[in-house]
C-alpha positions as CSV (number, residue, x, y, z in Angstrom):
1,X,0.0,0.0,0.0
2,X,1.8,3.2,-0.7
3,X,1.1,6.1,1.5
4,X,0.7,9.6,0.4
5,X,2.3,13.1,1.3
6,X,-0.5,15.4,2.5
7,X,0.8,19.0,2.8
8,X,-1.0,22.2,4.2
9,X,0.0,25.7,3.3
10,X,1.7,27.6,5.7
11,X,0.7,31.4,5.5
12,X,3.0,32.8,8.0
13,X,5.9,30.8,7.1
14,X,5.3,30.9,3.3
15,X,5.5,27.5,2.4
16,X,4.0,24.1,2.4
17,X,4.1,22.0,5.4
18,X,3.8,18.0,5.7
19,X,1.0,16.6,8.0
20,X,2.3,13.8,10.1
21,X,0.4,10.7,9.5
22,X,1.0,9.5,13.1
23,X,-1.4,12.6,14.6
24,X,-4.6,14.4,13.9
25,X,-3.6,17.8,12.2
26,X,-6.5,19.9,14.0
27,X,-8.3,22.9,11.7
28,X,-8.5,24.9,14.6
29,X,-8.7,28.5,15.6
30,X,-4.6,28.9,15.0
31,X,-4.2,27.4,12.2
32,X,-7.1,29.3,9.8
33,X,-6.8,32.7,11.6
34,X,-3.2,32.7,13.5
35,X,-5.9,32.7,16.8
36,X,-8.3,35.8,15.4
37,X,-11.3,34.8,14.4
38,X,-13.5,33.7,17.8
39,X,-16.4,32.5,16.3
40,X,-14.1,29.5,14.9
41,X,-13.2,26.3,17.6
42,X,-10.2,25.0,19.4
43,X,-9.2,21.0,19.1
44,X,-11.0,18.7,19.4
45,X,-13.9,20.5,18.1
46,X,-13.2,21.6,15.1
47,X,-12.5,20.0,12.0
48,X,-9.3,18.1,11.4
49,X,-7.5,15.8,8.9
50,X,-6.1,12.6,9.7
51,X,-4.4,9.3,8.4
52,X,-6.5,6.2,8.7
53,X,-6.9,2.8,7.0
54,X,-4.1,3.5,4.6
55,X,-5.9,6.7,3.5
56,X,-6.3,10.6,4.2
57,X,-9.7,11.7,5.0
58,X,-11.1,15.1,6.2
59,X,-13.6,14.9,9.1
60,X,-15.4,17.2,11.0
61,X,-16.9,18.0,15.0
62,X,-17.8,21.5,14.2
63,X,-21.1,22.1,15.6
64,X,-21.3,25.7,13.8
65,X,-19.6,25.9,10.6
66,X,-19.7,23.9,7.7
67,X,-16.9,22.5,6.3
68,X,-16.7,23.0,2.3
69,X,-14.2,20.7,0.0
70,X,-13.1,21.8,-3.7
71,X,-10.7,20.9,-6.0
72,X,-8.1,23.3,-7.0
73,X,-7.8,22.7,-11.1
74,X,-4.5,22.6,-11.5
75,X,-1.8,22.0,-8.5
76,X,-0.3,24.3,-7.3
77,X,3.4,24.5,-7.6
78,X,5.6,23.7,-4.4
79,X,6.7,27.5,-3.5
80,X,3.3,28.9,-5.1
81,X,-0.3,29.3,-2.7
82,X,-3.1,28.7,-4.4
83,X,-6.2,31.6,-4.4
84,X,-7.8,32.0,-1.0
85,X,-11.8,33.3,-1.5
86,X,-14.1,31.4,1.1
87,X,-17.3,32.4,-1.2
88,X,-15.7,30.4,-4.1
89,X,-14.7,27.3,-2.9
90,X,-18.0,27.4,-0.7
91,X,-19.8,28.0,-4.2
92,X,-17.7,25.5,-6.5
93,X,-17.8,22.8,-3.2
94,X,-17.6,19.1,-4.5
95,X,-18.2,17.7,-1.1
96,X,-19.6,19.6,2.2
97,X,-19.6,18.4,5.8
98,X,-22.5,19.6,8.0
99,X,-22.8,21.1,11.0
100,X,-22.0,18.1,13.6
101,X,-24.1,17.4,16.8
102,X,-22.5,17.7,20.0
103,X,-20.1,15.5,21.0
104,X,-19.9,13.3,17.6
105,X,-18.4,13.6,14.5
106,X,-20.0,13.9,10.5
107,X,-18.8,11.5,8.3
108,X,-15.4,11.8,6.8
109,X,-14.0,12.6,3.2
110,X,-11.7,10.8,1.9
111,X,-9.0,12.9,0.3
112,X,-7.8,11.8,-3.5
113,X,-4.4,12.6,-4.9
114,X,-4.3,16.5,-6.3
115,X,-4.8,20.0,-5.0
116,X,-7.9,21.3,-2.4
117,X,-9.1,24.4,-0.5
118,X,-10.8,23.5,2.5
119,X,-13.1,26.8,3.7
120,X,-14.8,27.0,6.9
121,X,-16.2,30.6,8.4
122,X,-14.5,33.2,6.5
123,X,-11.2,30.8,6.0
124,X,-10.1,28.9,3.3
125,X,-6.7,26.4,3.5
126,X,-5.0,25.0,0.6
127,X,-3.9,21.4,0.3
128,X,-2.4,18.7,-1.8
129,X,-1.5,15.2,-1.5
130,X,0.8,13.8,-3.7
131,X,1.1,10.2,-4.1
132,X,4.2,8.2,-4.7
133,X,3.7,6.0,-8.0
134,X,3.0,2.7,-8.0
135,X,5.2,0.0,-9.0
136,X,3.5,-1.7,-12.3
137,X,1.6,-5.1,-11.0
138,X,2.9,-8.2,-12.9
139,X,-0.1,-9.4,-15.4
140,X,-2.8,-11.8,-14.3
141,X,-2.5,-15.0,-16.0
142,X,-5.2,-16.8,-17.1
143,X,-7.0,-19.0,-14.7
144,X,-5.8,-16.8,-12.1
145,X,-8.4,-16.3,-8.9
146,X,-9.7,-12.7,-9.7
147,X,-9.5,-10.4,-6.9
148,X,-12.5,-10.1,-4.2
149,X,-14.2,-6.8,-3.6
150,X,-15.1,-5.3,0.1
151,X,-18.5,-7.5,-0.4
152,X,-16.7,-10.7,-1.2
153,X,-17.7,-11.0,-4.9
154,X,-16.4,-11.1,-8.0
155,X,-18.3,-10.4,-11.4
156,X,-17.7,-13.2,-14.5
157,X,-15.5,-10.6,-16.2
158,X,-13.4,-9.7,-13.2
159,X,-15.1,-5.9,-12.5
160,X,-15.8,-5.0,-9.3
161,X,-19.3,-4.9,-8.3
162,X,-20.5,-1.9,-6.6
163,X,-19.7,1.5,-7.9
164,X,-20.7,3.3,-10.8
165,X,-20.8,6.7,-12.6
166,X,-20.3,9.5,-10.6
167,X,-23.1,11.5,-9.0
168,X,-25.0,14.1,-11.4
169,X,-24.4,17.3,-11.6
170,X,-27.2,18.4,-10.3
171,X,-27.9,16.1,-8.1
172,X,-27.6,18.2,-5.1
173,X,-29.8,20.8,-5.8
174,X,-32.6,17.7,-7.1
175,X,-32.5,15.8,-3.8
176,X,-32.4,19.5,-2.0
177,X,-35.8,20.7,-3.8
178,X,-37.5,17.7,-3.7
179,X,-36.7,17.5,0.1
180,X,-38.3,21.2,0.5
181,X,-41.5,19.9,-1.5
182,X,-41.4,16.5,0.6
183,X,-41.1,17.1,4.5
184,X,-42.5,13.5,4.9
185,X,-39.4,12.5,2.6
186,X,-37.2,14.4,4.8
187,X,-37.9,13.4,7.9
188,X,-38.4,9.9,7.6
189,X,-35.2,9.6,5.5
190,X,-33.5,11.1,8.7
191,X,-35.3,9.2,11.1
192,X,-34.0,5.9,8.9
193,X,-30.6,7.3,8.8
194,X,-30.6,8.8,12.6
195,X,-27.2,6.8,13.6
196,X,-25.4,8.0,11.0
197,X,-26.2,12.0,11.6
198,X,-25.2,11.3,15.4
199,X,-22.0,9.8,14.0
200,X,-22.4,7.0,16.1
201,X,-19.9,4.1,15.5
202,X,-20.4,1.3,13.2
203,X,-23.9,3.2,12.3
204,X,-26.5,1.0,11.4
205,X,-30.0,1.9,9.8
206,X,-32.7,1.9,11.4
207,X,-35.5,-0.6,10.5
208,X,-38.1,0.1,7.8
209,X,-40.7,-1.1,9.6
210,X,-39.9,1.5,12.6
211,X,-39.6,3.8,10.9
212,X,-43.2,3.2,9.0
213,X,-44.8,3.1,12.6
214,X,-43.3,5.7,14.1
215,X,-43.8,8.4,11.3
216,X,-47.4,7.0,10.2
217,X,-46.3,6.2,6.7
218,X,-48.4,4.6,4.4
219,X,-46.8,1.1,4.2
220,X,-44.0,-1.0,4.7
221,X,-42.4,-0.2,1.2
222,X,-42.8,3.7,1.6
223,X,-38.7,4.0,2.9
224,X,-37.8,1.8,0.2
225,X,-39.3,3.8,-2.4
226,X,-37.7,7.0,-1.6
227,X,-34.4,5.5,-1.7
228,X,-34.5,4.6,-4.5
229,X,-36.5,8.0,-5.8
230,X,-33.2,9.3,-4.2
231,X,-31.0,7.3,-6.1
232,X,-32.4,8.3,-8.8
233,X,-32.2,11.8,-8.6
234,X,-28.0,10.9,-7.7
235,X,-27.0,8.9,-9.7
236,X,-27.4,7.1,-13.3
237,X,-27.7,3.6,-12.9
238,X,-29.2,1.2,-10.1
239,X,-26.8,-0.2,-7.1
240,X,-26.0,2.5,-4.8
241,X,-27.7,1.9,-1.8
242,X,-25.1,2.5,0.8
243,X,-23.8,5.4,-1.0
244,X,-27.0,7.1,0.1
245,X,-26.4,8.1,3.6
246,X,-23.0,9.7,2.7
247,X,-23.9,11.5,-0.2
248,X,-26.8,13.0,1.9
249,X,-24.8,13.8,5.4
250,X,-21.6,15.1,3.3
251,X,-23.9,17.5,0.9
252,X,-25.9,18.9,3.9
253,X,-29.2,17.4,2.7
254,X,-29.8,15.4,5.7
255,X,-28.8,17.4,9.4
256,X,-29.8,17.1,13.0
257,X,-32.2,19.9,12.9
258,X,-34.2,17.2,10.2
259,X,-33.6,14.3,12.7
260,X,-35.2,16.3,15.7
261,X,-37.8,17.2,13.6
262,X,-38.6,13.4,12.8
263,X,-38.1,12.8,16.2
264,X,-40.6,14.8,17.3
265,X,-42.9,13.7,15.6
266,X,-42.5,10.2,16.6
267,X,-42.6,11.0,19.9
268,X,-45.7,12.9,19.1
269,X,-47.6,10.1,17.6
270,X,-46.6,7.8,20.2
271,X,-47.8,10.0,22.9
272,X,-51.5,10.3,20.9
273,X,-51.5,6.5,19.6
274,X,-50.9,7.3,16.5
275,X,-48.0,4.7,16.6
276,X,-50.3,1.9,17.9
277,X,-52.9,2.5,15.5
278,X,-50.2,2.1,12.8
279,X,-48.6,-1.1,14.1
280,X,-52.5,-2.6,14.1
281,X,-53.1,-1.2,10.0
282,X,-49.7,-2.6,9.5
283,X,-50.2,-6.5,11.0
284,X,-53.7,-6.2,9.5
285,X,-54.0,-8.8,6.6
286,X,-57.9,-9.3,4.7
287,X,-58.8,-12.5,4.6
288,X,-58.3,-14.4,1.3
């Protein structure tokens, strides 16, 4: 596995500066503003960038600013820094880490080779990772066992399963207007995904079924249906089902001011037996 340099540019000194892969290199209050800007957190809550399972990833435990990820086209040389304009990268953004709740984390980015700016408040920091290249793997010959992928299969012609084209371009603003005409949408698609917005570890989904009864929905296939409405609106081909909750958390389409909502309201139709009503209309089955 080879291990790439990240590096973070150094205003006061000039220059770029390597991260250490054995340490958390903390976005804090220092580093963007040299300790002026208030309104931006000390470590550990802030937003950091770390080296973890043989890759770089960007993670957050801001619980006011945003943190916004864009490319920078074209790297930057070594003794050069790249633009600094909070507004731009914030517009241009590829990926965007939410608000996190208190005392958890949002779910990281992993970091690809190239140039970034990373802008959070006011601040923007440039980096790039460069990666060492790879020595050239010796051909497969035939009859040779084709490679597993993270689920344990392998396709007849050796591709990976899994992973397809890239989002669509507008798939952001799709999933964020059809959310603002949905609430119902909204809401149970937070209540569904409710461990992964706490950035609890290991999240797991929450049942369909539960999530049915506890929002009133109209039947057991209603979550079902709007992931895949959802993946839709994403992306161009079937098959990305646990891309979902990523896409959602890291674009800011899914936050804990939508869990508490669904939350509420759970805890509101429980209070008024809404919920028990539901889980009796659910079990019901007419007579053949």
């Amino acid at each position: 596995m080879v291990m790439g340099q990240l590096s973070i540019w150094s205003s006061g000194g000039g220059e770029w500066v390597n991260c250490p892969p054995d340490e958390i290199t903390w976005l804090d209050r220092g580093l963007l503003s040299g300790n002026q800007d208030l309104t931006l957190h000390r470590a550990p809550r802030c937003a950091g960038l770390r080296h973890v399972h043989h890759r770089w990833e960007l993670f957050s435990r801001d619980t006011t600013h945003r943190v916004y990820l864009a490319t920078y086209p074209d790297a930057a040389p070594h003794d050069a820094e790249p633009p600094h304009d909070a507004e731009d990268v914030q517009r241009v953004a590829r990926r965007i880490l939410p608000v996190a709740p208190a005392h958890y984390e949002t779910l990281p980015v992993e970091l690809e080779e190239g140039a970034w700016l990373v802008s959070i408040g006011r601040w923007v920091l440039p980096l790039r990772l460069d990666v060492p290249a790879r020595r050239a793997e010796p051909a497969a010959r035939p009859g040779d066992r084709q490679p597993a992928t993270q689920d344990g299969k392998v396709l007849a012609n050796g591709s990976p399963t899994g992973h397809g084209s890239p989002p669509r371009e507008d798939a952001v603003a799709h999933v964020r207007g059809y959310f603002e005409r949905n609430a119902t949408a909204r809401m149970a698609m937070a209540y569904y995904y409710q461990e992964f917005i706490l950035g609890l570890a290991a999240p797991q989904a929450v049942p369909m079924m539960d999530v049915v009864i506890a929002l009133d929905l109209s039947g057991e296939g209603a979550v079902s249906d709007y992931k895949k409405l959802l993946q839709g609106f994403i992306w161009k081909e079937r098959g990305h089902s646990r891309d979902l909750a990523e896409f959602l958390l890291s674009n800011g389409l899914l936050t804990q001011a939508d869990l508490d909502l669904a939350r509420k309201l759970a805890i509101d139709h429980q209070r008024s037996g809404q919920s028990e009503m539901a889980k009796q209309r659910l079990q019901y089955r007419p007579k053949k």
